[in-house]
GUMI-756577 format. One record per residue: residue in one letter; chain; x, y, z of N, C-alpha, C, CB in turn. Coordinates in Angstrom, 1 decimal, m for minus. Glycine has a CB too. Example, Ala and Ser with C-alpha at 12.3 -4.5 7.8 and 13.67 -1.06 7.14 Angstrom:
// residues 2
 pafi dogu    nxx    nyy    nzz   caxx   cayy   cazz    cxx    cyy    czz   cbxx   cbyy   cbzz
    a    A   13.2   m5.7    7.8   12.3   m4.5    7.8   13.2   m3.3    7.8   11.3   m4.5    9.0
    s    A   12.8   m2.2    7.1   13.7   m1.1    7.1   12.9    0.0    7.9   14.1   m0.6    5.7
***
This chain:
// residues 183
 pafi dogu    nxx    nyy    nzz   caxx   cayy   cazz    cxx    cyy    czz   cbxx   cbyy   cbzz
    x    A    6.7   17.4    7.2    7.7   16.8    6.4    7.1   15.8    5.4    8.7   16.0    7.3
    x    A    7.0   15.6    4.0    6.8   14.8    3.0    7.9   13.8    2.7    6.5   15.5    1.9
    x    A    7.5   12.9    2.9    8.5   11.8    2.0    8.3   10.8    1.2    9.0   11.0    2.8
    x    A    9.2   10.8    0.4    8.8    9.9   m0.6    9.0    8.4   m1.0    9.2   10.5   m1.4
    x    A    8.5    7.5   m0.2    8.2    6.4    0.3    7.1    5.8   m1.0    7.6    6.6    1.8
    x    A    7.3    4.7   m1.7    6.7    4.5   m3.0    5.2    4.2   m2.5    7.4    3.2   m4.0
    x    A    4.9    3.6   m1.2    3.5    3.8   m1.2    2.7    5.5   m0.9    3.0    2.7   m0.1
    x    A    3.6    6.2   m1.2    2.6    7.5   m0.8    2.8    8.6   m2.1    3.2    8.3    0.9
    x    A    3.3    7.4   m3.5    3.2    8.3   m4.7    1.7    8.5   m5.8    4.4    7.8   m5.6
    x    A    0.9    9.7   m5.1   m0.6   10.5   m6.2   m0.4    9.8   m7.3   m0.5   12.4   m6.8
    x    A   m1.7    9.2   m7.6   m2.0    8.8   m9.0   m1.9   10.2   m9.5   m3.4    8.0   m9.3
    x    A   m1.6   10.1  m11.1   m2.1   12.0  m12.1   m3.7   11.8  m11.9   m1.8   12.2  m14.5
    x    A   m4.0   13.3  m11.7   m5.3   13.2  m11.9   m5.7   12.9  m13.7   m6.0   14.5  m11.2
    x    A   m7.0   12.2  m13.3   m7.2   11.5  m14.4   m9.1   11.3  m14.6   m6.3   10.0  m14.2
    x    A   m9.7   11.8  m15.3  m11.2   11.8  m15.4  m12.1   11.1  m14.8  m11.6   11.6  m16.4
    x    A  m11.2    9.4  m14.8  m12.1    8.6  m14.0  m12.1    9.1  m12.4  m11.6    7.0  m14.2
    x    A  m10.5    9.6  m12.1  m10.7    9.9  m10.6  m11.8   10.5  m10.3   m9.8   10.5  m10.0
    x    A  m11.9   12.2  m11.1  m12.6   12.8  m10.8  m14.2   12.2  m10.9  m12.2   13.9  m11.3
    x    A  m14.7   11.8  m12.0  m16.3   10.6  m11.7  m16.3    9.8  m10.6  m16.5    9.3  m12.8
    x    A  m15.0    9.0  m10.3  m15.3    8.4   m8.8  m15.8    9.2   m7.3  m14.0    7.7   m8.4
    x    A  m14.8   10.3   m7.7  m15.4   11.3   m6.3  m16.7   11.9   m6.2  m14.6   12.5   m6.0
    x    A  m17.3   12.0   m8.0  m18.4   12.8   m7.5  m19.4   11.5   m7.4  m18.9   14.0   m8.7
    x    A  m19.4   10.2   m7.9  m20.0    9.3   m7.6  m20.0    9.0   m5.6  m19.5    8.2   m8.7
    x    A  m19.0    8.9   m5.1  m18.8    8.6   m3.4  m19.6    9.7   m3.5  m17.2    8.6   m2.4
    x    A  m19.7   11.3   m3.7  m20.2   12.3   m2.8  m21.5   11.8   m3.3  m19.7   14.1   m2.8
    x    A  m22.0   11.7   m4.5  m23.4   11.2   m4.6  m24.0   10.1   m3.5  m23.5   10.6   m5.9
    x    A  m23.1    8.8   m3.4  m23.5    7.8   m2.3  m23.9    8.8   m1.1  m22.3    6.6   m2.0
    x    A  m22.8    9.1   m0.3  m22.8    9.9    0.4  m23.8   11.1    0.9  m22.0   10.0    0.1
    x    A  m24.4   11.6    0.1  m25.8   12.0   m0.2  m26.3   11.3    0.0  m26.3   12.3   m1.2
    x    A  m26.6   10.2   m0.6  m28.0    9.5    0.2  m27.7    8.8    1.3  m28.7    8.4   m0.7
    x    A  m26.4    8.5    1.4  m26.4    7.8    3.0  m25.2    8.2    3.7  m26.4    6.1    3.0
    x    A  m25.2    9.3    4.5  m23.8   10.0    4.7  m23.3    9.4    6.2  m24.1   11.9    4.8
    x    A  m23.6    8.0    6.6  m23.1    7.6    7.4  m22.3    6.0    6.9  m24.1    7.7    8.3
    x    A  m22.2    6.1    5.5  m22.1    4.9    4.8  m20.5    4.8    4.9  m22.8    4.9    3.1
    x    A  m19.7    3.8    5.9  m18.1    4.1    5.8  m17.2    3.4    4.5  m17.4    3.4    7.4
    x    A  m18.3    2.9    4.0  m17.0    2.4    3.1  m17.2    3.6    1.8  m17.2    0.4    2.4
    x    A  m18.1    3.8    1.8  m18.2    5.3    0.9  m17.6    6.4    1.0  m19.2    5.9    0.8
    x    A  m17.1    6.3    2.7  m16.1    7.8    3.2  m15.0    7.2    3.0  m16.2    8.6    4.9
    x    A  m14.6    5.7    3.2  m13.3    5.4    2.9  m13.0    5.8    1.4  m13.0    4.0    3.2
    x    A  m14.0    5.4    0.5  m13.8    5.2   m1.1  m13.6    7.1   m1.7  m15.6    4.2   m2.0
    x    A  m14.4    7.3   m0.8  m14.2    8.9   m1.5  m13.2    9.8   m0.7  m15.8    9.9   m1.3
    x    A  m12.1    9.5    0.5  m11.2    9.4    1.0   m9.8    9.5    0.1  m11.3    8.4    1.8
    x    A   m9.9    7.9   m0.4   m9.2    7.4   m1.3   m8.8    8.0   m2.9   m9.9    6.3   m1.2
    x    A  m10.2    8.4   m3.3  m10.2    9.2   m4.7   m9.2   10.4   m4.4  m11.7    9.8   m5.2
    x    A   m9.6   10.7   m3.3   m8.8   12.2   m2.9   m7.5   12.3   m2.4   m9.4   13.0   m1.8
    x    A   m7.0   11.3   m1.8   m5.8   11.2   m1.4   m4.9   11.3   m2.8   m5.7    9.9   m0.5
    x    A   m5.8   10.4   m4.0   m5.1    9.9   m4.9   m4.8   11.1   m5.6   m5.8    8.9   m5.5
    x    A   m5.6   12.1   m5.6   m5.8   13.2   m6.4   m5.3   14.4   m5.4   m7.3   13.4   m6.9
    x    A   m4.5   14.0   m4.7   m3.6   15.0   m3.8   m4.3   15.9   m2.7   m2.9   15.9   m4.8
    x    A   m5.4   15.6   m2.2   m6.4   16.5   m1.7   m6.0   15.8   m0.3   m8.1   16.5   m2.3
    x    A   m5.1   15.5    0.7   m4.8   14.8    1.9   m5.7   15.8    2.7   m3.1   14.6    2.4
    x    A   m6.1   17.1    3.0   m6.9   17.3    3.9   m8.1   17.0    3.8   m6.8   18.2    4.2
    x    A   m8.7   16.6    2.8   m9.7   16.9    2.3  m10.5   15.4    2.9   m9.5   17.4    0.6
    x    A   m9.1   14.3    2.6   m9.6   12.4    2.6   m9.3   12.4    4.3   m8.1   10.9    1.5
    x    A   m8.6   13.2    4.7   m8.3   12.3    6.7   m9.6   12.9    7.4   m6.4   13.3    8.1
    x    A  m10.3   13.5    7.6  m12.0   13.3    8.0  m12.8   12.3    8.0  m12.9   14.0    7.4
    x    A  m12.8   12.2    6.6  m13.6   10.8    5.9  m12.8    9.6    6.4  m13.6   10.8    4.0
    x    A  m11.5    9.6    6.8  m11.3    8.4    6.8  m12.0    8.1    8.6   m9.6    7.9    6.4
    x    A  m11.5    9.4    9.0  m11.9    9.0   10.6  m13.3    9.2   10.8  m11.1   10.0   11.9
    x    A  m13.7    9.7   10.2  m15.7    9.4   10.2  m15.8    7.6   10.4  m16.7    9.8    8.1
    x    A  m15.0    7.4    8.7  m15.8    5.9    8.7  m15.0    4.9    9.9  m15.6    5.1    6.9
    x    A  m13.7    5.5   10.5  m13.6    4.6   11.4  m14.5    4.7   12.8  m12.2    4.5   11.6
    x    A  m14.8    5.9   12.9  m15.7    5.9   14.2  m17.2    5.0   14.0  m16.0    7.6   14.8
    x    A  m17.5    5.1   12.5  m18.5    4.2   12.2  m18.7    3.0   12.5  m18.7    4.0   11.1
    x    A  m17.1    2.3   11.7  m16.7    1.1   12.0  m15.0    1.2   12.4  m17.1    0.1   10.8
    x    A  m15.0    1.1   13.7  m13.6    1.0   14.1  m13.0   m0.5   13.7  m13.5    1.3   15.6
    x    A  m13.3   m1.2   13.0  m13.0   m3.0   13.1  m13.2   m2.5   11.3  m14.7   m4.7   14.3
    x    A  m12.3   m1.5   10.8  m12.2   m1.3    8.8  m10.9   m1.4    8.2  m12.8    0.3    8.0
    x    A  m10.1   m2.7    8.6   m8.6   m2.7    7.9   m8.4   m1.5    6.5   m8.4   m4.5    7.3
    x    A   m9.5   m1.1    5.6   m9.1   m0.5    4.7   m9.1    0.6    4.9   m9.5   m0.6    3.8
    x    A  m10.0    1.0    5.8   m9.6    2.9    6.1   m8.2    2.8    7.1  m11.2    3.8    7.4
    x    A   m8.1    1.9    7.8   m6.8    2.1    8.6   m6.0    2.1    7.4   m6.4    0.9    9.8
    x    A   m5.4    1.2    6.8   m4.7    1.2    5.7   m4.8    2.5    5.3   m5.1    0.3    4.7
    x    A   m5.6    3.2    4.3   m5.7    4.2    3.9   m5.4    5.9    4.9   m6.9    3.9    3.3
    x    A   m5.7    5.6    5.9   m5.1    6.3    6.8   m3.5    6.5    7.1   m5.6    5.9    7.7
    x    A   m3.4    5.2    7.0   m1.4    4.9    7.0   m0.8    5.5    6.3   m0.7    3.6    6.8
    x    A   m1.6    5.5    4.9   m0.9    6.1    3.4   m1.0    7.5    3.9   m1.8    5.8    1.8
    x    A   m2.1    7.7    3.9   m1.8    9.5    4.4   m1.3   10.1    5.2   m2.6   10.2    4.6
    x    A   m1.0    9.4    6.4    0.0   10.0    7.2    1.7    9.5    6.8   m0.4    9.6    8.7
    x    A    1.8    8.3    6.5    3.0    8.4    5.7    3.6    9.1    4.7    3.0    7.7    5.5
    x    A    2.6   10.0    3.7    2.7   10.4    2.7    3.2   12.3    3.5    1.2   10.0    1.7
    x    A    2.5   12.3    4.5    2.4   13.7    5.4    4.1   13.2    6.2    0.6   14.0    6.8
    x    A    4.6   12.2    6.2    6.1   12.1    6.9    5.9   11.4    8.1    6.8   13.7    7.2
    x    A    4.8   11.3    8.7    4.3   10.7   10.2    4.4    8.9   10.2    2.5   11.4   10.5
    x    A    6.0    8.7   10.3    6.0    7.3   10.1    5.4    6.6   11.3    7.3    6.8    9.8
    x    A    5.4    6.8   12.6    4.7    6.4   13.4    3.7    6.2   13.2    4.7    6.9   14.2
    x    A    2.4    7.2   12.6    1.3    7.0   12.4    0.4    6.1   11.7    1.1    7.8   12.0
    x    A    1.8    5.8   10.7    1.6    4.9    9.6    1.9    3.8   10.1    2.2    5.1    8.4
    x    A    3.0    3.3   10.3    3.3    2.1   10.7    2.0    1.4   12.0    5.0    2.3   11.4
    x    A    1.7    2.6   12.9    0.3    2.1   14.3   m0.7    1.4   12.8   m0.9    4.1   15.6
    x    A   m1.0    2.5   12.2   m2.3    1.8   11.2   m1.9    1.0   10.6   m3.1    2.6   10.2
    x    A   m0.9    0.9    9.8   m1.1   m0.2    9.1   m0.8   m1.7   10.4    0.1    0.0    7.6
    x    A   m0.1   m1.8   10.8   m0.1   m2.8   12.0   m1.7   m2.6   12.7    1.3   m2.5   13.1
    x    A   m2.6   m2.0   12.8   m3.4   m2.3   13.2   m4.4   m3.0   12.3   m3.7   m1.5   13.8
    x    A   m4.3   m2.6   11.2   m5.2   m3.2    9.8   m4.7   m4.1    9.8   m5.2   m2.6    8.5
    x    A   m3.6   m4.8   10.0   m3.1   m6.6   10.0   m3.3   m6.9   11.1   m1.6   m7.2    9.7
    x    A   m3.6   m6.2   12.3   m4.0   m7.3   12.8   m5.9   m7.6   13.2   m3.1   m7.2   14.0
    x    A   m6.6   m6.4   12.0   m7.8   m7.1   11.8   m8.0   m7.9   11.0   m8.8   m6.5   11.7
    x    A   m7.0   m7.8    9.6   m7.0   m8.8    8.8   m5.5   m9.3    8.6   m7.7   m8.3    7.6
    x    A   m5.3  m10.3    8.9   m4.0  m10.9    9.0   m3.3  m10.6    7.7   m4.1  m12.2    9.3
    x    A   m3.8  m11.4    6.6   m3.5  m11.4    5.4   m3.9  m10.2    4.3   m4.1  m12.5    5.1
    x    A   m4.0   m9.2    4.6   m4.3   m7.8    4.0   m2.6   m7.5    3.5   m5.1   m6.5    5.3
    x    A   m3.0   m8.2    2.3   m1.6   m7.7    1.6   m1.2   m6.4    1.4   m1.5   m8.0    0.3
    x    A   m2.3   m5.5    0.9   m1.6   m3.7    1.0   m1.2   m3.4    2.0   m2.6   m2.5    0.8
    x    A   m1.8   m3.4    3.4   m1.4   m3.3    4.5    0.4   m3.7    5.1   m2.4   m4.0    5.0
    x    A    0.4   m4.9    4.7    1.9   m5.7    4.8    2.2   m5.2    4.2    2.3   m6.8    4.5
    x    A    2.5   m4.7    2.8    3.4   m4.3    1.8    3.6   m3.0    2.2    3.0   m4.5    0.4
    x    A    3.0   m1.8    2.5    2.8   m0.1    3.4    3.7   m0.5    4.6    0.9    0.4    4.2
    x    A    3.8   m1.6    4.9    4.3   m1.8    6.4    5.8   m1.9    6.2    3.6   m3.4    7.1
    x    A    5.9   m2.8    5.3    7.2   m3.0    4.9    7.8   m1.9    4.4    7.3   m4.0    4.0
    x    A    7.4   m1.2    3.9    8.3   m0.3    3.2    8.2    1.1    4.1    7.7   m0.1    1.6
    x    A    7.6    1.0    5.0    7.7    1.9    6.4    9.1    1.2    7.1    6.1    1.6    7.7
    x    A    9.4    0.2    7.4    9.9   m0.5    7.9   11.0   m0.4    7.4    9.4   m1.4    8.1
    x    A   11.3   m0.7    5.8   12.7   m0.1    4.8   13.0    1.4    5.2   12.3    0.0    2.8
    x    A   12.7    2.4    5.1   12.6    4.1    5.4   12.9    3.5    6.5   11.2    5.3    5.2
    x    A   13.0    3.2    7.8   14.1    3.2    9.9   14.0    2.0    9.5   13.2    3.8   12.1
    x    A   15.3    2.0    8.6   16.4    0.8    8.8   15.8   m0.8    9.1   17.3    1.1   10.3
    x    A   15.0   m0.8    9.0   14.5   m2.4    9.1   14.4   m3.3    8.0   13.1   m2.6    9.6
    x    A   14.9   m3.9    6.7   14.8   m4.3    5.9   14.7   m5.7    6.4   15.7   m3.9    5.0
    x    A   15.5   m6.0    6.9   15.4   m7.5    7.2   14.2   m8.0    7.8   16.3   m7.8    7.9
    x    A   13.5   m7.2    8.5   12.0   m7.6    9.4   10.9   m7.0    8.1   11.7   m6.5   11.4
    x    A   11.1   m6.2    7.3   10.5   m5.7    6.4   10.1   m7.3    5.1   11.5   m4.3    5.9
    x    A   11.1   m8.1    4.5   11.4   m9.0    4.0   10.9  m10.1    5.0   12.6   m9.1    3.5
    x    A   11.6  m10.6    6.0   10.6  m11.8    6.8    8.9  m11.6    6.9   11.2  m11.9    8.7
    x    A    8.5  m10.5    7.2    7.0  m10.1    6.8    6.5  m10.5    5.9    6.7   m9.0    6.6
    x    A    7.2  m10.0    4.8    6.6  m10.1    3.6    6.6  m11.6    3.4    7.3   m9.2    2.5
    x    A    8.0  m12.3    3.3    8.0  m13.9    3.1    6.5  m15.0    4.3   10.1  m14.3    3.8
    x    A    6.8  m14.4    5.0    5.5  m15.3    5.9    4.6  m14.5    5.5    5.4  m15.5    7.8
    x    A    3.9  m13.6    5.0    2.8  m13.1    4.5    2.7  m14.2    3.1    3.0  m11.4    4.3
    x    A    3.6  m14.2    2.5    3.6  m14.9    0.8    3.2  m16.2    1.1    5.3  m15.1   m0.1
    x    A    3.8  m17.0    2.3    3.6  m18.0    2.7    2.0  m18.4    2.8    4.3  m17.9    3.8
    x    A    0.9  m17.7    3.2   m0.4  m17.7    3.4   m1.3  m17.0    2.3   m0.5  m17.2    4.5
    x    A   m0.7  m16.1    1.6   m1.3  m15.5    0.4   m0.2  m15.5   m0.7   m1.9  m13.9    0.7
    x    A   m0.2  m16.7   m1.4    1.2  m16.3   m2.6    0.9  m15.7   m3.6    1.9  m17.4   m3.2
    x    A   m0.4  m15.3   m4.1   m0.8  m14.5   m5.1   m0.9  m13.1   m5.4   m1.7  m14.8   m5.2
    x    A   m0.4  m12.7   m3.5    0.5  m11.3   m3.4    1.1  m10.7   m4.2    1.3  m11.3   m2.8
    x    A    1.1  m10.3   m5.7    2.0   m9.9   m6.2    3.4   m8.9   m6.0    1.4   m9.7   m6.8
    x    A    2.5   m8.1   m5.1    3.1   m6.6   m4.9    4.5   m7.3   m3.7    1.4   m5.1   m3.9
    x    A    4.2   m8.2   m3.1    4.8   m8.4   m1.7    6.5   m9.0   m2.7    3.5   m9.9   m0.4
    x    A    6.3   m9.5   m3.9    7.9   m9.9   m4.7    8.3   m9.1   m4.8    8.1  m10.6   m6.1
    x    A    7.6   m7.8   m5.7    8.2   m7.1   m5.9    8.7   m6.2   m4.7    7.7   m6.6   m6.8
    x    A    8.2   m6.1   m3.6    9.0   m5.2   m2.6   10.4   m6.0   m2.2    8.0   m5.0   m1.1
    x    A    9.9   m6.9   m1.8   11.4   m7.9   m1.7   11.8   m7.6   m2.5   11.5   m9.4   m1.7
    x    A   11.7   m8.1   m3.8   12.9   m8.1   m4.9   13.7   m6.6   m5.0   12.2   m8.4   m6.3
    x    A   13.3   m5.4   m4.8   13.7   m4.0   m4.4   14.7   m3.8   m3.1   12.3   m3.2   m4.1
    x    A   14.1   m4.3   m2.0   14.4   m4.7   m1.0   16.0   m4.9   m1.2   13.6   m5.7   m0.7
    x    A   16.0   m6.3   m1.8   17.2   m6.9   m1.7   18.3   m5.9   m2.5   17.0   m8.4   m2.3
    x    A   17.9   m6.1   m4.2   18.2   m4.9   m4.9   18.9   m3.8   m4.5   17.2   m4.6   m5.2
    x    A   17.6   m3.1   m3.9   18.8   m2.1   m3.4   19.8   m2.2   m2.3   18.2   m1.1   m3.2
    x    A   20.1   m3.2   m1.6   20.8   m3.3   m1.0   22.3   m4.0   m1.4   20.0   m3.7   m0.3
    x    A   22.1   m4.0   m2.9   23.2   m4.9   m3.3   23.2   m6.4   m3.4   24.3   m4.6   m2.5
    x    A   21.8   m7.2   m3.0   21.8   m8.4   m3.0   20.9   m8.8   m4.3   21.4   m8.9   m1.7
    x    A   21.9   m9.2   m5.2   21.1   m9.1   m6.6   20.5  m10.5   m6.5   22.2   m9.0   m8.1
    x    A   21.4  m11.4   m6.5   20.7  m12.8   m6.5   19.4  m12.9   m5.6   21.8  m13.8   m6.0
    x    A   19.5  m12.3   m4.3   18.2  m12.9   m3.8   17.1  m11.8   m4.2   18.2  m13.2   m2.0
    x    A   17.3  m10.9   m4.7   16.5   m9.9   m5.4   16.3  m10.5   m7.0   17.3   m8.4   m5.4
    x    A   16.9  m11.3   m7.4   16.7  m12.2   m8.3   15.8  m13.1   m8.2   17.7  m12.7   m8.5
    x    A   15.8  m13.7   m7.5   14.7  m15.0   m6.5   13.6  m14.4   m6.4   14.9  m15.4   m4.8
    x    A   13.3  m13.3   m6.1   12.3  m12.8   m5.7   11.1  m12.8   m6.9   12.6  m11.6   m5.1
    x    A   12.3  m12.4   m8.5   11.7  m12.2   m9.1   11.4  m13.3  m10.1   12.1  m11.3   m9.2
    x    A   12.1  m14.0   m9.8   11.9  m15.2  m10.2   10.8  m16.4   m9.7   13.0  m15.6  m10.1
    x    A   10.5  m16.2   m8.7    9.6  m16.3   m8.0    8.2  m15.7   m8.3   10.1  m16.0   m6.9
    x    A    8.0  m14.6   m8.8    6.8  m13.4   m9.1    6.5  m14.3  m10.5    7.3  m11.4   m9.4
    x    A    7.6  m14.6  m11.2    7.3  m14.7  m12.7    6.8  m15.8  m13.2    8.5  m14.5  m13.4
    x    A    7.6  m16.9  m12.4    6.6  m18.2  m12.1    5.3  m18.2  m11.8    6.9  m18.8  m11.0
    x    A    5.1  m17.2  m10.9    3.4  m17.0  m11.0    2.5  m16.7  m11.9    2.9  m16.1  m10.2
    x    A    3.1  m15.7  m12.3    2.7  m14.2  m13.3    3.8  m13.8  m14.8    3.1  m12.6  m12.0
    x    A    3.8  m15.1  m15.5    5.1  m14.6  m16.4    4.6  m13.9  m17.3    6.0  m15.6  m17.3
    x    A    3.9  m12.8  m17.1    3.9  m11.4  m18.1    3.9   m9.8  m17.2    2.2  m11.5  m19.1
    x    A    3.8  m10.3  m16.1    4.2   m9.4  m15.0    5.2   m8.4  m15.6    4.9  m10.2  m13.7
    x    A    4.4   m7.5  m15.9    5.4   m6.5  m16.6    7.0   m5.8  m15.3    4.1   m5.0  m17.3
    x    A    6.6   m5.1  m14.2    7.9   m4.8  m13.1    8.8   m5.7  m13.3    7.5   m4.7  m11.5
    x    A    7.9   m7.5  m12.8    9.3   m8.3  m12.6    9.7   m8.8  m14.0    9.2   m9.7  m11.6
    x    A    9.3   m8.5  m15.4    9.8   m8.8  m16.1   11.2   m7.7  m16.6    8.9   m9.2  m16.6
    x    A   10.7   m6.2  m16.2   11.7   m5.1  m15.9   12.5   m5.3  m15.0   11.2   m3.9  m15.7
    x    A   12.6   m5.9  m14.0   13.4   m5.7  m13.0   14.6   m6.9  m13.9   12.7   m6.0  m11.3
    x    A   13.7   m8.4  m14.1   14.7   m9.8  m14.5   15.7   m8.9  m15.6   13.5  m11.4  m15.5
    x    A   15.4   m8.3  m16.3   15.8   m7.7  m17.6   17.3   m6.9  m17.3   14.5   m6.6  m18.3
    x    A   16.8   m5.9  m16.0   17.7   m5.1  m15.2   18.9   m5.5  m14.6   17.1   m4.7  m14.3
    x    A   18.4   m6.8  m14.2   19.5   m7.3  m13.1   19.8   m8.5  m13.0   19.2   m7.1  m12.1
    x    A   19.1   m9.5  m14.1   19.6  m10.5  m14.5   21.2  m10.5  m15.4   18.6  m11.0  m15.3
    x    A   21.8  m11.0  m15.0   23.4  m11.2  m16.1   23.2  m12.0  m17.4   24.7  m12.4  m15.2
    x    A   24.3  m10.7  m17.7   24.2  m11.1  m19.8   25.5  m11.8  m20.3   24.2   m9.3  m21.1
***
């Protein structure tokens, strides 16, 4: 089953991707036990739509290092992207809880958590995540969607109002303020 959950949408392939992978398989060549190189060249591939090609590499580098919030992460994406929300939600909750504050991780989480009905635990996450890392960008804009699509403009408003304060050239929350601000 594939679903389309916004963290599991392929970059286009694009030239740089393809140099990054042959650069990881080069690393990888010289040191084929190197995990952040199976994660990175994992990653190129996932991005470039190759999911069988990145879940090996990611579980190599975690048997390397089982204690690698970013391969777990990146793992979550690809089984979420394959429909296996269980799979995703275990990893990415296990990647927060090696790194607490691993914003990608939170934000994958949350939007696992939007897809089986949890919006509201999906948004408290994110808000006590913001709370300790407020430079989160990605974590407004999920909220602000969040709310959004649920019909709550105003606090989907906040959200973004909130992003813009940080970031006032933030191009999304300046599309979203534009969207759903009143004229």
């Amino acid at each position: 089953m594939h679903t389309d959950l916004p963290f599991v949408v392929a970059a286009p392939a694009h030239p740089s991707l393809d140099g990054a992978i042959a650069r990881f398989r080069q690393a990888l060549a010289a040191t084929p036990e190197y995990p952040d190189a199976l994660n990175n060249l994992g990653y190129a591939l996932l991005l470039s739509g190759r999911e069988a090609d990145a879940r090996p590499l990611y579980e190599r580098a975690l048997a390397l290092q089982p204690d690698f919030p970013e391969a777990l992460n990146n793992l979550g994406l690809l089984l979420g992207r394959g429909g296996d929300l269980d799979g995703a939600e275990r990893h990415f909750r296990d990647a927060l809880s090696r790194r607490r504050d691993f914003g990608d991780a939170a934000n994958n989480l949350a939007l696992v958590l939007v897809a089986r009905g949890r919006s509201d635990e999906a948004v408290t996450m994110l808000e006590d995540l913001l709370t300790r890392t407020p430079a989160f960008e990605n974590a407004y804009v999920t909220i602000a969607r969040i709310h959004l699509s649920a019909g709550r403009t105003a606090e989907g408003l906040r959200a973004v109002e909130r992003l813009l304060q940080r970031n006032p050239t933030h191009e999304l929350g300046l599309a979203l303020a534009r969207e759903y601000r009143p004229r």
